[in-house]
C-alpha positions in Angstrom: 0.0 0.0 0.0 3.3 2.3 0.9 4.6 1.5 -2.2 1.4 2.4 -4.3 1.0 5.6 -2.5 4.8 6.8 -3.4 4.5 5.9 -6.6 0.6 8.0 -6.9 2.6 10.4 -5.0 5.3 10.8 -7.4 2.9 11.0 -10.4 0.5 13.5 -9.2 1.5 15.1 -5.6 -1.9 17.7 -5.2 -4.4 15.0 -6.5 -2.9 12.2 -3.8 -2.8 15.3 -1.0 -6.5 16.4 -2.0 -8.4 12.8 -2.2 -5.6 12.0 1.1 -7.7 14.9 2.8 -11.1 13.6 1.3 -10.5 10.6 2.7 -9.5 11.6 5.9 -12.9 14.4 5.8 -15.3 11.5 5.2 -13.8 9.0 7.5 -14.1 11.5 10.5 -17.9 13.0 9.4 -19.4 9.0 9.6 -19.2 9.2 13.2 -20.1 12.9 13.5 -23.2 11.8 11.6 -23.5 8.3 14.1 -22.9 10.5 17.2 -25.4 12.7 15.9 -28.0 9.8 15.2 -27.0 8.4 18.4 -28.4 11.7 20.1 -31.2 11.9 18.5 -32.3 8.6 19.3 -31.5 9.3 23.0 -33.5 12.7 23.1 -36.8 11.0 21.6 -37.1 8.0 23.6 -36.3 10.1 26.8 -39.3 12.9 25.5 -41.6 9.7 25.1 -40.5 8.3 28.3 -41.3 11.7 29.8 -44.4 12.3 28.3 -45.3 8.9 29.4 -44.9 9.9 33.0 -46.9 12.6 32.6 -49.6 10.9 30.8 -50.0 8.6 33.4 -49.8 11.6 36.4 -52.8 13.2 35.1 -54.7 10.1 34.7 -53.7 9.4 38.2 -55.2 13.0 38.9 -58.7 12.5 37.1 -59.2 9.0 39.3 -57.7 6.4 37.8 -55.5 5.0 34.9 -58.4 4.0 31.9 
């Protein structure tokens, strides 16, 4: 792989530096975008698990879980 990327390197220096970068850009933003999914996920099922509690206070309130 070493060898391939001197020889790329040799042959076209900006092009290897620029998709090198690329790479490295697209590699990082996957788990930007997972950690980002992640979060979401989290903050949903904690709003339905909070709504959930209050649901079932006010039921509590009117006299009695239907």
């Amino acid at each position: 792989m070493a060898f391939l990327g001197l020889v790329a390197y040799d042959v076209w220096p900006i092009g290897v530096l620029v998709i090198g970068v690329l790479v490295a850009l697209l590699m990082t933003l996957q788990f930007i975008v997972y950690g980002m999914h992640q979060f979401a996920a989290f903050a949903l099922r904690a709003w339905r698990a909070g709504m959930g509690l209050i649901i079932a206070y006010f039921r509590s309130l009117a006299g009695g879980g239907l």
